[in-house]
N, C-alpha and C positions, 0 to 999 in steps of 0.2 A: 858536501855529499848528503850529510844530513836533509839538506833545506829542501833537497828536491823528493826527498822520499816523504816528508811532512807532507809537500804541498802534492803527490800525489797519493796518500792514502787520506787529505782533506777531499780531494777531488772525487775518491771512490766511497768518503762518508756522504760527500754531499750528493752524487748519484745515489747513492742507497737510500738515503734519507729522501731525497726528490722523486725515489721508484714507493717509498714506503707510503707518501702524502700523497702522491696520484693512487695507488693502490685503497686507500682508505676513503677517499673520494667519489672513486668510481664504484666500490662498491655501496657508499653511502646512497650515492646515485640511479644504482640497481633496486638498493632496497627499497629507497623510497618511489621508483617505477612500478615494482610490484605490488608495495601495498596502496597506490593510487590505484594499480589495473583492478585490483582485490576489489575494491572500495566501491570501481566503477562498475564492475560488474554485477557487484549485491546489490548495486543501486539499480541497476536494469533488471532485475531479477524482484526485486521489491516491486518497482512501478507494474511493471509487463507482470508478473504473476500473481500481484494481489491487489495494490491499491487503485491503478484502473481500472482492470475488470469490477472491483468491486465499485470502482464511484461510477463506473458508468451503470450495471444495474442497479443500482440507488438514485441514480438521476432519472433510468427509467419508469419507476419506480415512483418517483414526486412529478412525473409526468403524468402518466396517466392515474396518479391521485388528484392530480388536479381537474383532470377531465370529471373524474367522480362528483368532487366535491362543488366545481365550478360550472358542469358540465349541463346543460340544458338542454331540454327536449318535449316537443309541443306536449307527447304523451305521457305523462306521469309513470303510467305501468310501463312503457318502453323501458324508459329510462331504470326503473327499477327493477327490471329486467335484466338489462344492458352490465346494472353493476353487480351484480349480484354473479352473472358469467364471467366479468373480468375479476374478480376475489378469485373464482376457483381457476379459470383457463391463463390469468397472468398472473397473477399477485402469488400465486403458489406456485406457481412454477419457477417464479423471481427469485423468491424466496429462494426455493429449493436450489438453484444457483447459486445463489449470494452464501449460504451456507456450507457449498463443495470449496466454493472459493477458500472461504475460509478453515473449512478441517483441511483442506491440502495445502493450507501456505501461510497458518500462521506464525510459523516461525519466522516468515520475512517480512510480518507486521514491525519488529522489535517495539509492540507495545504497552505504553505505562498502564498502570493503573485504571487511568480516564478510557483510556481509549478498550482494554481487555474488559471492562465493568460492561461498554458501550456494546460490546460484542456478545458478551454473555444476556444482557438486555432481549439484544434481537434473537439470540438463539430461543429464550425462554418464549417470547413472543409468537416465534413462525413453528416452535413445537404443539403451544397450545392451538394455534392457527391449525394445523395438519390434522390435529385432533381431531377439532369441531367438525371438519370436513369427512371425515373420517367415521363420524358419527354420525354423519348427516345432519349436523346444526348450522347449515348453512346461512341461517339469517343474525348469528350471533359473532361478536365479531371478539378477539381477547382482549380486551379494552374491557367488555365486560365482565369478565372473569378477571379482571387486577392485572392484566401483565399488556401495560399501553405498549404503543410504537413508543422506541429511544427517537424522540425528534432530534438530539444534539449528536446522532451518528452518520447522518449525511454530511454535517456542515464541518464535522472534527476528522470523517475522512476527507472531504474537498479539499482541506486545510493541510493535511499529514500530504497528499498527493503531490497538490500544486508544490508544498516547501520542497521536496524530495526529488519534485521534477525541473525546478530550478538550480536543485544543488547539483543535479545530475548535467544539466546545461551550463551550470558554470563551468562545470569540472571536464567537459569537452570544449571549453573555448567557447561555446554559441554565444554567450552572453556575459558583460563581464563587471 
């Protein structure tokens, strides 16, 4: 009589025990669902609220600095013309963007050192910039006045982007 009450209260350990490791699983399972969706979603939230917007007006940005720089035209005063409107009607107004970008969405930079210095760089940069205009020294650029363009903020956000848009594309299966 005994034998059978053994081998039924092994039956209702090893149901209990069989509901306890599915129950731990499954939740283990949940959790790590959520803090993937968490993860996926900071990540959409980084890309779409800061680092594209911001690399794309930075690419703008070494776009028509190139036209500036490399930019030819039969008439000298044209041309010095030409750049002298795009400083005030593009390049500040780029600026001015590229700066909302960042007071509204620093917080989903998570950045180090390198990259917060780089930020602060350009803010120092596009304040004395707003200045001068401000002042009406429009032939003066803050290069002279000590506070150059961060040349290594285009290429360390291109960098921070692309890494975060692939981890974002691994982590939906597109690429593996």
């Amino acid at each position: 009589m005994t034998e059978p009450i053994v081998t039924a209260l092994a039956a209702v350990a090893g149901f209990l025990g069989k509901s306890a490791w599915d129950l731990y699983w499954k939740r283990k399972e949940q959790r790590e669902y959520v803090i993937r969706q968490k993860r996926l979603d900071f990540l959409e939230r980084q890309l779409s609220e800061f680092y594209w917007p911001l690399y794309l007006h930075l690419q703008k940005n070494n776009v028509v600095w190139e036209h500036l720089v490399n930019g030819r035209a039969n008439d000298p005063l044209i041309k010095a013309r030409v750049d002298l409107q795009l400083y005030s009607s593009f390049f500040l107004p780029n600026h001015e963007e590229i700066l909302k970008i960042i007071e509204a969405n620093i917080h989903l930079a998570q950045a180090d050192y390198e990259l917060e210095s780089l930020l602060l760089r350009f803010i120092r940069h596009v304040s004395i910039f707003r200045a001068l205009r401000q002042v009406e020294l429009h032939n003066i650029d803050p290069i002279a006045l000590g506070e150059p363009w961060p040349d290594e903020l285009f290429p360390a956000i291109e960098k921070r982007t692309k890494m975060l848009q692939r981890e974002f594309d691994r982590e939906l299966g597109r690429i593996s």
